[in-house]
mmCIF file of the C-alpha atoms, coordinates in Angstrom:
data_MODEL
# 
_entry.id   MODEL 
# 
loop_
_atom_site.group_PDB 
_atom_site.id 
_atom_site.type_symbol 
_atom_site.label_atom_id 
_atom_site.label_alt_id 
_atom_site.label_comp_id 
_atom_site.label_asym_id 
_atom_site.label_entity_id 
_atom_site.label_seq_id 
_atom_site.pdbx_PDB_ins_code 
_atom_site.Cartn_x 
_atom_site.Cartn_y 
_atom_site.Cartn_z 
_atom_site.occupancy 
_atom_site.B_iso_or_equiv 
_atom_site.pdbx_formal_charge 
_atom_site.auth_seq_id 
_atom_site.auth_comp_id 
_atom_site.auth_asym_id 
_atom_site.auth_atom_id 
_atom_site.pdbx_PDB_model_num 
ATOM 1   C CA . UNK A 1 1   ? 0.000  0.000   0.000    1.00 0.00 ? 1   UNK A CA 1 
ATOM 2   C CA . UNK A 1 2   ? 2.811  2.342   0.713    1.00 0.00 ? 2   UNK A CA 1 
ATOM 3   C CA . UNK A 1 3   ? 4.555  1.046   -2.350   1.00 0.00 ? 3   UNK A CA 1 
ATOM 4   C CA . UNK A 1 4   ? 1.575  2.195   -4.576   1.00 0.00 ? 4   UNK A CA 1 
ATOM 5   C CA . UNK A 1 5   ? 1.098  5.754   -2.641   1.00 0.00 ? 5   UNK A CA 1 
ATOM 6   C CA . UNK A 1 6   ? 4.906  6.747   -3.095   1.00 0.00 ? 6   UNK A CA 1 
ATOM 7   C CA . UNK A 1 7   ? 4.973  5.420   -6.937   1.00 0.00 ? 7   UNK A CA 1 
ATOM 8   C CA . UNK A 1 8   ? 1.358  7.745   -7.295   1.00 0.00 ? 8   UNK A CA 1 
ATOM 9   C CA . UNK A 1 9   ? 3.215  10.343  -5.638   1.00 0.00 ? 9   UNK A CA 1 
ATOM 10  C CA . UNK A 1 10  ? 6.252  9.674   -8.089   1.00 0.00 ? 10  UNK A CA 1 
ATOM 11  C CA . UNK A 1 11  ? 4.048  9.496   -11.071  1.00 0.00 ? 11  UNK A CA 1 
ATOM 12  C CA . UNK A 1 12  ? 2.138  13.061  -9.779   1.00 0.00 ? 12  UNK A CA 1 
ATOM 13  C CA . UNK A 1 13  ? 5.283  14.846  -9.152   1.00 0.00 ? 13  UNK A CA 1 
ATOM 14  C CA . UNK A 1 14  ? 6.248  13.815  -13.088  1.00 0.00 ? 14  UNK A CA 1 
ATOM 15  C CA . UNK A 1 15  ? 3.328  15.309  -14.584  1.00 0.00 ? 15  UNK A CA 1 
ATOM 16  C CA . UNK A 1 16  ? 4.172  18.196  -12.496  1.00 0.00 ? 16  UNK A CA 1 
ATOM 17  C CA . UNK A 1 17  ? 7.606  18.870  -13.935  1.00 0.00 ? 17  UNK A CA 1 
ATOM 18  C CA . UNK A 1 18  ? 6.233  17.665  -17.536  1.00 0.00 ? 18  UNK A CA 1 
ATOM 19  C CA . UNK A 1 19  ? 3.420  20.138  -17.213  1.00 0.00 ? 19  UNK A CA 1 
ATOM 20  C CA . UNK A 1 20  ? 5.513  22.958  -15.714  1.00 0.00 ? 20  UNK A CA 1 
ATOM 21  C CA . UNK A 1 21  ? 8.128  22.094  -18.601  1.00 0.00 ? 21  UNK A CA 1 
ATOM 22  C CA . UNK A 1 22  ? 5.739  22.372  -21.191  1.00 0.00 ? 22  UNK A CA 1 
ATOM 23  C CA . UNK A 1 23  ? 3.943  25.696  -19.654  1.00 0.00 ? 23  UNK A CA 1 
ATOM 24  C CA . UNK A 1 24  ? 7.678  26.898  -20.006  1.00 0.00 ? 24  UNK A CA 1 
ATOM 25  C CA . UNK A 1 25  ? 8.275  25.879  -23.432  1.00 0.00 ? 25  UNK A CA 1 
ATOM 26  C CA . UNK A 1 26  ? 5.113  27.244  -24.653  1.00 0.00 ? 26  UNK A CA 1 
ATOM 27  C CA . UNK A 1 27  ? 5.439  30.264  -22.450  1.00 0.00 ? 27  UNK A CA 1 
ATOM 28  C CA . UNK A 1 28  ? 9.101  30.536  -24.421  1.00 0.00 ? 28  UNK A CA 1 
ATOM 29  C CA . UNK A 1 29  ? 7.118  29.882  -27.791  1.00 0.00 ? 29  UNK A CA 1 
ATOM 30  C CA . UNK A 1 30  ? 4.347  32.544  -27.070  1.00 0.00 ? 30  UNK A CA 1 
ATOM 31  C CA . UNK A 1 31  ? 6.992  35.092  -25.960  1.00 0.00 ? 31  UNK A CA 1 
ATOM 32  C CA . UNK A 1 32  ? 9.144  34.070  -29.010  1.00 0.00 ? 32  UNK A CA 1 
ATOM 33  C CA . UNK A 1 33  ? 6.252  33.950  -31.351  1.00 0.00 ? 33  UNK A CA 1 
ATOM 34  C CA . UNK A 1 34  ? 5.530  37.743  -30.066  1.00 0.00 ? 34  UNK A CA 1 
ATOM 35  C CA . UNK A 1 35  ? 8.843  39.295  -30.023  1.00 0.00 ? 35  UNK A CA 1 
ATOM 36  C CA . UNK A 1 36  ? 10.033 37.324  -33.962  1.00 0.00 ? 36  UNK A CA 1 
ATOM 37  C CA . UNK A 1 37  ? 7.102  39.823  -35.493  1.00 0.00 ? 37  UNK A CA 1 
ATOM 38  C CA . UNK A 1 38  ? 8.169  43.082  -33.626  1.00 0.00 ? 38  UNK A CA 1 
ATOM 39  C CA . UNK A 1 39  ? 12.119 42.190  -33.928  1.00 0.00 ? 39  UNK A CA 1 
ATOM 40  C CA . UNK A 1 40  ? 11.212 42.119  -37.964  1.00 0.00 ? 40  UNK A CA 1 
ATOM 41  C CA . UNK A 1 41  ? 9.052  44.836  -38.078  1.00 0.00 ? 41  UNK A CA 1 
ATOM 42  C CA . UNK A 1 42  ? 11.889 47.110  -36.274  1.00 0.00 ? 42  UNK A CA 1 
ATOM 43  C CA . UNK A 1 43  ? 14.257 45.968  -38.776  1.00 0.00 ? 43  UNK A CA 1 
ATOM 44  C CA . UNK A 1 44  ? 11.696 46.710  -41.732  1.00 0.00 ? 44  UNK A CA 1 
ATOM 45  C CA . UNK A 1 45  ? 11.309 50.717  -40.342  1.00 0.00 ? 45  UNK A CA 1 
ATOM 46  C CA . UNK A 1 46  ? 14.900 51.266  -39.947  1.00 0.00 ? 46  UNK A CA 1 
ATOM 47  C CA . UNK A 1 47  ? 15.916 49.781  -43.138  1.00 0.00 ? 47  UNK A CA 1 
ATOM 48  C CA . UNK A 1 48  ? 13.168 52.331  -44.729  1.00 0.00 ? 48  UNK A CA 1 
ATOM 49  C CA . UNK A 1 49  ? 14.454 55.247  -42.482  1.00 0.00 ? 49  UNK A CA 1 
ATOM 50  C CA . UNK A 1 50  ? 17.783 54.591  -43.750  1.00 0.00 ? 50  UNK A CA 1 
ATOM 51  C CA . UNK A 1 51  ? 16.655 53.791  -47.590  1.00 0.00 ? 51  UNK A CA 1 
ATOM 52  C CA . UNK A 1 52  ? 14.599 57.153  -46.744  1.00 0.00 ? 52  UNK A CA 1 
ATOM 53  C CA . UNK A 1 53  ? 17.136 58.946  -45.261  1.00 0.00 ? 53  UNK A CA 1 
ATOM 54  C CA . UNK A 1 54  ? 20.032 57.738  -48.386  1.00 0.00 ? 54  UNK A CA 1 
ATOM 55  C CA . UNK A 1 55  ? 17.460 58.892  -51.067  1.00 0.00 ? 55  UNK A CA 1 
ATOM 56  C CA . UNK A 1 56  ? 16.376 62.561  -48.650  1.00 0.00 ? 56  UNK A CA 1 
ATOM 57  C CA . UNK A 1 57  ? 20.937 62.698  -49.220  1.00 0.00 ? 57  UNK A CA 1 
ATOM 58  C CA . UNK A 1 58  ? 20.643 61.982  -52.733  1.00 0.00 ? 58  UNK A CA 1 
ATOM 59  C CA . UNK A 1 59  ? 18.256 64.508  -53.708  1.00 0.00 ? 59  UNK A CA 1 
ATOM 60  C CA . UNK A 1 60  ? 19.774 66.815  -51.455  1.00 0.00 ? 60  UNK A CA 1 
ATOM 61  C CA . UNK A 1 61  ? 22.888 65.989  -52.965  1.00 0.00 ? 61  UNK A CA 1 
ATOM 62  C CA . UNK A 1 62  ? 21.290 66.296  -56.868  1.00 0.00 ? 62  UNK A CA 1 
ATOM 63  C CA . UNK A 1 63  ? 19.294 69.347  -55.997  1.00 0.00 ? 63  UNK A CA 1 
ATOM 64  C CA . UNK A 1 64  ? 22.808 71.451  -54.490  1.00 0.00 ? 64  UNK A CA 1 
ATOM 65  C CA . UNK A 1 65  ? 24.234 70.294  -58.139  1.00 0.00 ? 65  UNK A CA 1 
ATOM 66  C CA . UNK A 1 66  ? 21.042 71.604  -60.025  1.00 0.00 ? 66  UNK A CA 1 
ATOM 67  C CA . UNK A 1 67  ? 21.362 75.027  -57.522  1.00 0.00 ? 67  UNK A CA 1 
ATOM 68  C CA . UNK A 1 68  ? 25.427 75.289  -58.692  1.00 0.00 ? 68  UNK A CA 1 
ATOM 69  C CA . UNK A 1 69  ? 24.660 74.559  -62.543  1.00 0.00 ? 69  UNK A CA 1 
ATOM 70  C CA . UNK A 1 70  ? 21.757 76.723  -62.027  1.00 0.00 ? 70  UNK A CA 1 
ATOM 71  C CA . UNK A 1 71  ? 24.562 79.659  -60.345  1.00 0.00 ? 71  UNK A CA 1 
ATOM 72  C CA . UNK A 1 72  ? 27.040 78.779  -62.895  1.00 0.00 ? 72  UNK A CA 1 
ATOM 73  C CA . UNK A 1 73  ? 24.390 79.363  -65.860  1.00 0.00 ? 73  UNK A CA 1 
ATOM 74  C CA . UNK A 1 74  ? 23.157 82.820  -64.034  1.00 0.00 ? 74  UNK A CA 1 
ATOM 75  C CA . UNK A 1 75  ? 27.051 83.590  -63.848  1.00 0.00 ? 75  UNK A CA 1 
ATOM 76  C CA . UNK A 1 76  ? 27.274 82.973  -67.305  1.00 0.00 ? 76  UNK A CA 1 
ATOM 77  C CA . UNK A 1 77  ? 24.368 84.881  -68.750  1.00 0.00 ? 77  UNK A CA 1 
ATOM 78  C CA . UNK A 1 78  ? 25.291 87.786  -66.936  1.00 0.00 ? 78  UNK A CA 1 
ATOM 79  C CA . UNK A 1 79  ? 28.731 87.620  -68.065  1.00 0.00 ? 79  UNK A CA 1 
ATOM 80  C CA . UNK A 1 80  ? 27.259 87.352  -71.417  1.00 0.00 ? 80  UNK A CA 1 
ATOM 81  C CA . UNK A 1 81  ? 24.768 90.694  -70.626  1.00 0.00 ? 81  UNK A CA 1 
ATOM 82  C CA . UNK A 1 82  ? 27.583 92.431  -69.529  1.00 0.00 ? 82  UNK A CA 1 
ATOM 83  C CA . UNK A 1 83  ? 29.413 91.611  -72.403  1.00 0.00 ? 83  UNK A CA 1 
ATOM 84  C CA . UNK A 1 84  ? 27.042 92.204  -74.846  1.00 0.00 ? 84  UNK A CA 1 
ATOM 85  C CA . UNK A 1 85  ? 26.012 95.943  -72.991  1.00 0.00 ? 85  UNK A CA 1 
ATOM 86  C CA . UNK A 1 86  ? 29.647 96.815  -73.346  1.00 0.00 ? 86  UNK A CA 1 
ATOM 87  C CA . UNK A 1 87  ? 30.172 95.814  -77.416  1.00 0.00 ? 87  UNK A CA 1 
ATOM 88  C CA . UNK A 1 88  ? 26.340 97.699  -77.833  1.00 0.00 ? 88  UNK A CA 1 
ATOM 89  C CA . UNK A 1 89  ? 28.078 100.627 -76.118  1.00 0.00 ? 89  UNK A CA 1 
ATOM 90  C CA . UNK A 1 90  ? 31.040 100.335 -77.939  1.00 0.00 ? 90  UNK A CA 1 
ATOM 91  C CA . UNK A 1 91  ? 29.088 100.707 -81.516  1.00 0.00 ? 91  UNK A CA 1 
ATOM 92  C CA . UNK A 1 92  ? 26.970 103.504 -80.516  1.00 0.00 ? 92  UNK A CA 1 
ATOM 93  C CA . UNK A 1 93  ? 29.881 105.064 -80.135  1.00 0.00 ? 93  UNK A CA 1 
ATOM 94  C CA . UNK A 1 94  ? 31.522 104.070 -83.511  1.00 0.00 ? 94  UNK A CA 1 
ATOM 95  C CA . UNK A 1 95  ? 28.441 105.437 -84.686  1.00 0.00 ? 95  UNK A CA 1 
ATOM 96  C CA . UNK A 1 96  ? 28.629 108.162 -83.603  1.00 0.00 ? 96  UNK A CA 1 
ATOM 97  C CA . UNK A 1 97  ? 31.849 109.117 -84.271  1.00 0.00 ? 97  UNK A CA 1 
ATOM 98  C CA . UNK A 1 98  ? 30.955 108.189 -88.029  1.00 0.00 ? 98  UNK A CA 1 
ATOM 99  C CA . UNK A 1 99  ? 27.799 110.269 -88.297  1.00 0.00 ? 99  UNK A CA 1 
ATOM 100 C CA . UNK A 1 100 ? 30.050 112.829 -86.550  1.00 0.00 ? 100 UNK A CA 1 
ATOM 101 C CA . UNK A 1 101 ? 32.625 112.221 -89.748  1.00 0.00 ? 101 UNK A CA 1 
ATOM 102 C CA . UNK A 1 102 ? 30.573 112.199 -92.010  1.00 0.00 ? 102 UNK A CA 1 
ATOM 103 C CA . UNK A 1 103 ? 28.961 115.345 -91.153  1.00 0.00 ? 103 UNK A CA 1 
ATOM 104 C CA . UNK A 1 104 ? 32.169 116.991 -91.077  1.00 0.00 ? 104 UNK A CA 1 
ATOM 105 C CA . UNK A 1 105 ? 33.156 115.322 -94.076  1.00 0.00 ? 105 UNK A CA 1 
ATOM 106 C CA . UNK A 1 106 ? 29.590 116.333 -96.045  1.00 0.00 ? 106 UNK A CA 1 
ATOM 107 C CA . UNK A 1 107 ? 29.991 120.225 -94.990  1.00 0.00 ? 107 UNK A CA 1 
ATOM 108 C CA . UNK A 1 108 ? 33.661 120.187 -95.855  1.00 0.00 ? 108 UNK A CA 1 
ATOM 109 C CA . UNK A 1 109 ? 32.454 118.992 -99.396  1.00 0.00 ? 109 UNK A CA 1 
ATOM 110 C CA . UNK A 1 110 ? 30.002 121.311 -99.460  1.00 0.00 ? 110 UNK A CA 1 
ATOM 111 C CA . UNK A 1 111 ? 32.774 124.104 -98.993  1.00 0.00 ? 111 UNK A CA 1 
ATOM 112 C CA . UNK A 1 112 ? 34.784 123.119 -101.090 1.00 0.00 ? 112 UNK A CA 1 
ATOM 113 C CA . UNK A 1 113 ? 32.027 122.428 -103.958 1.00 0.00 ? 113 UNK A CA 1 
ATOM 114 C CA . UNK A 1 114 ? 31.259 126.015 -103.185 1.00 0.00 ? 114 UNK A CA 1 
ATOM 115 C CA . UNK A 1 115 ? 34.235 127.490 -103.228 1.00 0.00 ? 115 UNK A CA 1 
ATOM 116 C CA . UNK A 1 116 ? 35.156 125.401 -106.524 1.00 0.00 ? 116 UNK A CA 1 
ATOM 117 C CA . UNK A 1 117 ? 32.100 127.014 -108.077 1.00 0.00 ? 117 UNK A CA 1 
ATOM 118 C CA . UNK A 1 118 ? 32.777 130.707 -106.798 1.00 0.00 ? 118 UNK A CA 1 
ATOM 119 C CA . UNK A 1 119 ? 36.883 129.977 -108.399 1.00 0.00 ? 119 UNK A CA 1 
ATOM 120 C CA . UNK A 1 120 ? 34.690 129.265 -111.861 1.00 0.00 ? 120 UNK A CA 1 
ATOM 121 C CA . UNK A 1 121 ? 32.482 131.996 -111.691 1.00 0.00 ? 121 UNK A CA 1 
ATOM 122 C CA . UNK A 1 122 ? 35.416 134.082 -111.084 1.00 0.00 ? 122 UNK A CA 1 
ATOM 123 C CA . UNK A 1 123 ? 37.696 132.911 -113.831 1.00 0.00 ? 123 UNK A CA 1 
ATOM 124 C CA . UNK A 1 124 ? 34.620 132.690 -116.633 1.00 0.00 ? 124 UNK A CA 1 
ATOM 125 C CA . UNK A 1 125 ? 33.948 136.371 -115.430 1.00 0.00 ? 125 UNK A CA 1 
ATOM 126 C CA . UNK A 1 126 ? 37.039 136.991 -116.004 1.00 0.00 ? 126 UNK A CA 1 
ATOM 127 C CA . UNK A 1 127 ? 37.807 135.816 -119.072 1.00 0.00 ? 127 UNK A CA 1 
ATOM 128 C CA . UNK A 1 128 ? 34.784 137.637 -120.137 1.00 0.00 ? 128 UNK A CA 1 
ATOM 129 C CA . UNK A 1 129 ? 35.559 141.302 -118.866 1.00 0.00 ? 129 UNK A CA 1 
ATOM 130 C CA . UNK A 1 130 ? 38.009 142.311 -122.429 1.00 0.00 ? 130 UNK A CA 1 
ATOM 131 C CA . UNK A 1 131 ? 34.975 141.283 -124.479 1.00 0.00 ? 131 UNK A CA 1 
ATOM 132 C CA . UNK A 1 132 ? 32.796 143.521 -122.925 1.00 0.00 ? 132 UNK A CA 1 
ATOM 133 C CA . UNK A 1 133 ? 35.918 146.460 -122.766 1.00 0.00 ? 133 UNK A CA 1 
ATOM 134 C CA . UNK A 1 134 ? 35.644 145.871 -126.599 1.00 0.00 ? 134 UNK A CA 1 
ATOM 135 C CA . UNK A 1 135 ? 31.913 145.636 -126.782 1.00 0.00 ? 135 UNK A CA 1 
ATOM 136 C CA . UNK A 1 136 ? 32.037 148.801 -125.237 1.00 0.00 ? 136 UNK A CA 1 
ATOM 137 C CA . UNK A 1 137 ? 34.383 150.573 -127.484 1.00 0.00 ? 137 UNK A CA 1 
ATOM 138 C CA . UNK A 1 138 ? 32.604 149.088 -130.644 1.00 0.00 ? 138 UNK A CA 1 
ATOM 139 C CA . UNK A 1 139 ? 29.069 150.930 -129.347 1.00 0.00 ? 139 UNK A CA 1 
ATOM 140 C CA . UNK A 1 140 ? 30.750 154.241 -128.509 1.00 0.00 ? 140 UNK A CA 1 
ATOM 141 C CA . UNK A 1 141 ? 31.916 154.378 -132.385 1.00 0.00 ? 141 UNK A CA 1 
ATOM 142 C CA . UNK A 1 142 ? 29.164 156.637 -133.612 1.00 0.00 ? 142 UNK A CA 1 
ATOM 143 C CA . UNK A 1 143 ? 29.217 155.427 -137.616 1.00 0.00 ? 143 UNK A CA 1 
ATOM 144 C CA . UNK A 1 144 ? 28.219 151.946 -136.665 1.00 0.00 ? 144 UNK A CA 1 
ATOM 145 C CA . UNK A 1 145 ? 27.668 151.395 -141.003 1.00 0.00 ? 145 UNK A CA 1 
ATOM 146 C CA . UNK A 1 146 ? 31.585 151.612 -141.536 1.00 0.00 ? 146 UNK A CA 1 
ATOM 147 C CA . UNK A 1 147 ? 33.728 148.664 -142.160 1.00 0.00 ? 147 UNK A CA 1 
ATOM 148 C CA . UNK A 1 148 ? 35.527 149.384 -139.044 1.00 0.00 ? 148 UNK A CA 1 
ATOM 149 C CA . UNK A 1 149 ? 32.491 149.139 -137.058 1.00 0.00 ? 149 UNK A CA 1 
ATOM 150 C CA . UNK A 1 150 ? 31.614 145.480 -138.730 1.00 0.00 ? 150 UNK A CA 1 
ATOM 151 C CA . UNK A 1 151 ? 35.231 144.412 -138.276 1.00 0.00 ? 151 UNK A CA 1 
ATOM 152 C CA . UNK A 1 152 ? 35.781 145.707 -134.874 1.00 0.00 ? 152 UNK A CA 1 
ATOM 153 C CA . UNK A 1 153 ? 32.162 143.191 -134.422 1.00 0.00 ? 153 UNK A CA 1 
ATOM 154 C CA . UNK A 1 154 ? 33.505 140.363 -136.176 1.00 0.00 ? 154 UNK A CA 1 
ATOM 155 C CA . UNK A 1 155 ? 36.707 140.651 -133.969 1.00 0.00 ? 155 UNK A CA 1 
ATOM 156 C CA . UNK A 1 156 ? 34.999 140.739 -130.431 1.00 0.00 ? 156 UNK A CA 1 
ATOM 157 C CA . UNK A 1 157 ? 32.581 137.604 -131.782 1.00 0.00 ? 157 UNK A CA 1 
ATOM 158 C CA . UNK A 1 158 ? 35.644 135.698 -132.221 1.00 0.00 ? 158 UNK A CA 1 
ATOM 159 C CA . UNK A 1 159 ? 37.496 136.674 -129.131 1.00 0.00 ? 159 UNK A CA 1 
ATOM 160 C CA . UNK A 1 160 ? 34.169 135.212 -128.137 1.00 0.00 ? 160 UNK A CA 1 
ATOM 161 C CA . UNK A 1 161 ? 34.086 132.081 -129.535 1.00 0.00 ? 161 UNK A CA 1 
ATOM 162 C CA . UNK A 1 162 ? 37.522 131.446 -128.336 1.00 0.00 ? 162 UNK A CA 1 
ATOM 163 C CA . UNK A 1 163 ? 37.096 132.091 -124.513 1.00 0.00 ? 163 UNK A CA 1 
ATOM 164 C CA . UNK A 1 164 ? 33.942 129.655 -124.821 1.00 0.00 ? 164 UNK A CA 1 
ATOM 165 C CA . UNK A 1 165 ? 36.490 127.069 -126.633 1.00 0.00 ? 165 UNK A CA 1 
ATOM 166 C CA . UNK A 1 166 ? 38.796 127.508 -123.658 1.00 0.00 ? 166 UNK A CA 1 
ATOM 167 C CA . UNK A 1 167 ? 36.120 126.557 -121.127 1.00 0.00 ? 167 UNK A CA 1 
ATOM 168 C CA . UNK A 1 168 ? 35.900 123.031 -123.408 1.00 0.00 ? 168 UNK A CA 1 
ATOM 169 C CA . UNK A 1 169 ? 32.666 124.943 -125.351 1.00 0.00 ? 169 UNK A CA 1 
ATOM 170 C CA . UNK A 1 170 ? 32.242 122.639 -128.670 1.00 0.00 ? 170 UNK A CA 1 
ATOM 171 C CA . UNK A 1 171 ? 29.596 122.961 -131.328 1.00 0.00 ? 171 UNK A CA 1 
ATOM 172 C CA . UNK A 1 172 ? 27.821 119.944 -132.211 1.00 0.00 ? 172 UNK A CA 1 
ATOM 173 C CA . UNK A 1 173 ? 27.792 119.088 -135.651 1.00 0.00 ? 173 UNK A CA 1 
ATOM 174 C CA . UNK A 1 174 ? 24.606 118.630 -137.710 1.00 0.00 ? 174 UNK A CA 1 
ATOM 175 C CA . UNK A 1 175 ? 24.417 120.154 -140.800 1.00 0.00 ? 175 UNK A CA 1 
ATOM 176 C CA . UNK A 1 176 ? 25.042 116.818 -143.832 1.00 0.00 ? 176 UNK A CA 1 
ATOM 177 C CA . UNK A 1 177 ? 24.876 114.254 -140.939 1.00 0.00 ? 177 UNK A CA 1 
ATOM 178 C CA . UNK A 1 178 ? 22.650 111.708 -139.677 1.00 0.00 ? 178 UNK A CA 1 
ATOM 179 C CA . UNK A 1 179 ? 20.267 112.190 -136.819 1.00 0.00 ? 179 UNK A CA 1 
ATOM 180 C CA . UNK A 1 180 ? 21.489 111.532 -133.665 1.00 0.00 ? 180 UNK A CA 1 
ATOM 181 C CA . UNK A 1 181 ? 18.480 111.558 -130.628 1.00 0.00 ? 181 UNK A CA 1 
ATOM 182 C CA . UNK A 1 182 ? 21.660 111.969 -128.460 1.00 0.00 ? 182 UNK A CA 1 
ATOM 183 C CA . UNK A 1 183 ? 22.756 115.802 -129.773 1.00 0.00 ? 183 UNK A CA 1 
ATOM 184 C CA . UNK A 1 184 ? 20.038 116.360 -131.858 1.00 0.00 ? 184 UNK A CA 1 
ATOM 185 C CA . UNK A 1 185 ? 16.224 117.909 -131.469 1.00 0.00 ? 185 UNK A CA 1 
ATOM 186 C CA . UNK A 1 186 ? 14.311 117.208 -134.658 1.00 0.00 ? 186 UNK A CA 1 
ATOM 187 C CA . UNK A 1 187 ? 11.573 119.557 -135.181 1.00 0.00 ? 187 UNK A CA 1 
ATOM 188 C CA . UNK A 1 188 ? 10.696 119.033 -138.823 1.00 0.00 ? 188 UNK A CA 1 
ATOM 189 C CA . UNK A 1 189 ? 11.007 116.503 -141.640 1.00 0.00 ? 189 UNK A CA 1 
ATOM 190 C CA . UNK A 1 190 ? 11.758 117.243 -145.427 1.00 0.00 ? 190 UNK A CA 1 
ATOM 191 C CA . UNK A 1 191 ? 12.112 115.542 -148.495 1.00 0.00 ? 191 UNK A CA 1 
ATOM 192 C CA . UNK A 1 192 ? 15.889 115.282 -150.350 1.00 0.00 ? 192 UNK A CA 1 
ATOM 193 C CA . UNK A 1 193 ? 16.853 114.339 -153.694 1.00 0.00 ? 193 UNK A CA 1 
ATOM 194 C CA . UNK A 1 194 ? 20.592 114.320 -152.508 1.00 0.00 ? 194 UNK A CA 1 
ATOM 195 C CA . UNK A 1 195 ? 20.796 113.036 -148.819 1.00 0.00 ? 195 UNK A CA 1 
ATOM 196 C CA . UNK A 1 196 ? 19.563 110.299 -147.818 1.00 0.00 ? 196 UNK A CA 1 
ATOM 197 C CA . UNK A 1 197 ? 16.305 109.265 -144.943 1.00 0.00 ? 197 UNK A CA 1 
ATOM 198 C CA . UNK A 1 198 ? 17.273 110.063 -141.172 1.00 0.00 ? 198 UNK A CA 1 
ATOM 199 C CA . UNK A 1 199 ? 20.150 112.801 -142.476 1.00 0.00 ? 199 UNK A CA 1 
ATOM 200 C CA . UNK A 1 200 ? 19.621 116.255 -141.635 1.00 0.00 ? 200 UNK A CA 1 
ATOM 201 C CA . UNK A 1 201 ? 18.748 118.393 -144.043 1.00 0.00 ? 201 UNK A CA 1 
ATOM 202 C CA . UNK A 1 202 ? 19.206 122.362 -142.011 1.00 0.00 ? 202 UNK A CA 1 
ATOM 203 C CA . UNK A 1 203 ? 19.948 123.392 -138.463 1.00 0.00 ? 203 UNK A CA 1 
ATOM 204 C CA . UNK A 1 204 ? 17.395 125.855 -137.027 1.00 0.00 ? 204 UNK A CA 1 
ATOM 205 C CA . UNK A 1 205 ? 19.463 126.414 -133.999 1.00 0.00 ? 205 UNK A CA 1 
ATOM 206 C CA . UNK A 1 206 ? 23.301 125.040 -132.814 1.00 0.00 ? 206 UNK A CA 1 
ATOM 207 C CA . UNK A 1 207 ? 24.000 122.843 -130.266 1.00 0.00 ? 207 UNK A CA 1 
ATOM 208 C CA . UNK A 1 208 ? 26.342 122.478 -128.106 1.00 0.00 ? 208 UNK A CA 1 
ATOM 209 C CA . UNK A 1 209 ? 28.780 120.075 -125.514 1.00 0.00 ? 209 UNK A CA 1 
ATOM 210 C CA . UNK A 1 210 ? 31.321 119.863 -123.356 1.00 0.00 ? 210 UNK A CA 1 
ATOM 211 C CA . UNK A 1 211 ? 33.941 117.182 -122.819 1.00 0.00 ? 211 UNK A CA 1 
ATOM 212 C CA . UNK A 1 212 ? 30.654 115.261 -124.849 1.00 0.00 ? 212 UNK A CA 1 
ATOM 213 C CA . UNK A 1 213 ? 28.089 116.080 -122.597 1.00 0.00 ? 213 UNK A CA 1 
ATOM 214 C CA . UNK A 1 214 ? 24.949 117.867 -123.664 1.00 0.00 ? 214 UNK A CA 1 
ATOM 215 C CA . UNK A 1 215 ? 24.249 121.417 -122.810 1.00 0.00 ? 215 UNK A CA 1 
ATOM 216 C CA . UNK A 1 216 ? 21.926 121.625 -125.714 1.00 0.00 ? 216 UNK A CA 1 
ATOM 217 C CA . UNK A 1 217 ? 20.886 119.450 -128.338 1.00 0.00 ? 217 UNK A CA 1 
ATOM 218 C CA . UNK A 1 218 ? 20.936 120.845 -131.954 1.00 0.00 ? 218 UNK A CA 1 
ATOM 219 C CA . UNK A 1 219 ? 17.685 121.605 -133.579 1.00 0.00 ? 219 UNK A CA 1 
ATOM 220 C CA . UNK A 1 220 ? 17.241 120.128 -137.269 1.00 0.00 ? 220 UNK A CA 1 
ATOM 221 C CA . UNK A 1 221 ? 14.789 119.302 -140.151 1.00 0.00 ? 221 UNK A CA 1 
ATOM 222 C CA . UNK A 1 222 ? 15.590 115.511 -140.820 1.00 0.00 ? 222 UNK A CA 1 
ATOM 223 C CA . UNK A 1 223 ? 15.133 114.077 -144.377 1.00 0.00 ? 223 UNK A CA 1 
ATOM 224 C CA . UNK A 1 224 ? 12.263 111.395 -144.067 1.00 0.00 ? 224 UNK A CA 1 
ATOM 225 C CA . UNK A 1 225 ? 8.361  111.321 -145.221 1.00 0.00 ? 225 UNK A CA 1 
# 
């Protein structure tokens, strides 16, 4: 009887220790089955802190380089403003050193055009002044009939003609030759038994030219129907 009571006892105490054993293993489960998930989930935030944190450095990182291109480019353009200021300064003032010039240059030619004239005026006026002396003596003759008279006439209209031939004066010729639009005017046709179509046939009124320009154009009767 006291056999069987100590090996109940025995058998009572094992299923004590078995239970407390398992109560501990599943008390070791439970408390590793709760701390596995929040161990994991830990790990999860920081590694997206730090992936957050590496790409918060990156763009920092990227948006300083955008911020010093950005610099460098405002740098440059006003580098390039200043540049371009100075070299539109720099021709206005070419400019207006050539309209100054020019200016200067037009009124100096404007001078000396005048001056160039008056010097003409002068010398043609001169040359001039011992035809009228002799025009003058011819009119104070008081037989203007006698052959002196016509002579003296015919002398001062050739002293004419030849201070008109020393200013390049030329007559244009007409009389016998063809029609030329160029030096002549015609102002009439005729018929010709001896010259032939387009050739002029009389002069109404000389022309004349110098160095073969046109001061006035002869005017002729041209031989045509």
């Amino acid at each position: 009887m006291v056999t069987e009571v100590k090996m109940a006892e025995n058998e009572t105490n094992e299923d004590v220790r078995e239970n407390a054993e398992n109560e501990d293993f599943n008390g070791n489960v439970e408390e590793g089955l709760e701390n596995a998930p929040k161990e994991g989930a830990e790990q999860n935030i920081n590694a997206k802190h730090a992936a957050a944190a590496a790409a918060y450095a990156q763009a920092a990182k990227e948006a300083g380089a955008v911020v010093d291109e950005v610099a460098d480019e405002d740098v440059t353009v006003e580098d390039e403003t200043e540049t371009l200021k100075k070299e539109l300064a720099d021709s206005e003032s070419s400019l207006k050193r050539l309209r100054a010039d020019f200016e200067n240059f037009r009124r100096r030619t404007n001078k000396e055009k005048e001056e160039v004239g008056q010097v003409v005026r002068e010398e043609c006026l001169r040359s001039l002044l011992p035809l009228l002396d002799n025009f003058e003596r011819a009119m104070a003759t008081e037989d203007k009939t006698s052959d002196s008279f016509v002579e003296g006439v015919n002398m001062i209209f050739g002293q004419f003609g030849e201070i008109l031939k020393n200013f390049g004066l030329e007559e244009i010729e007409a009389a016998g030759n063809m029609f030329d639009p160029n030096f002549h005017q015609a102002v009439g046709r005729t018929a010709s038994g001896t010259l032939p179509d387009g050739a002029i046939a009389a002069v109404f009124q000389k022309g004349y030219k110098v160095k073969d320009r046109v001061l006035r154009p002869a005017m002729v009767q041209v031989v045509g129907e």
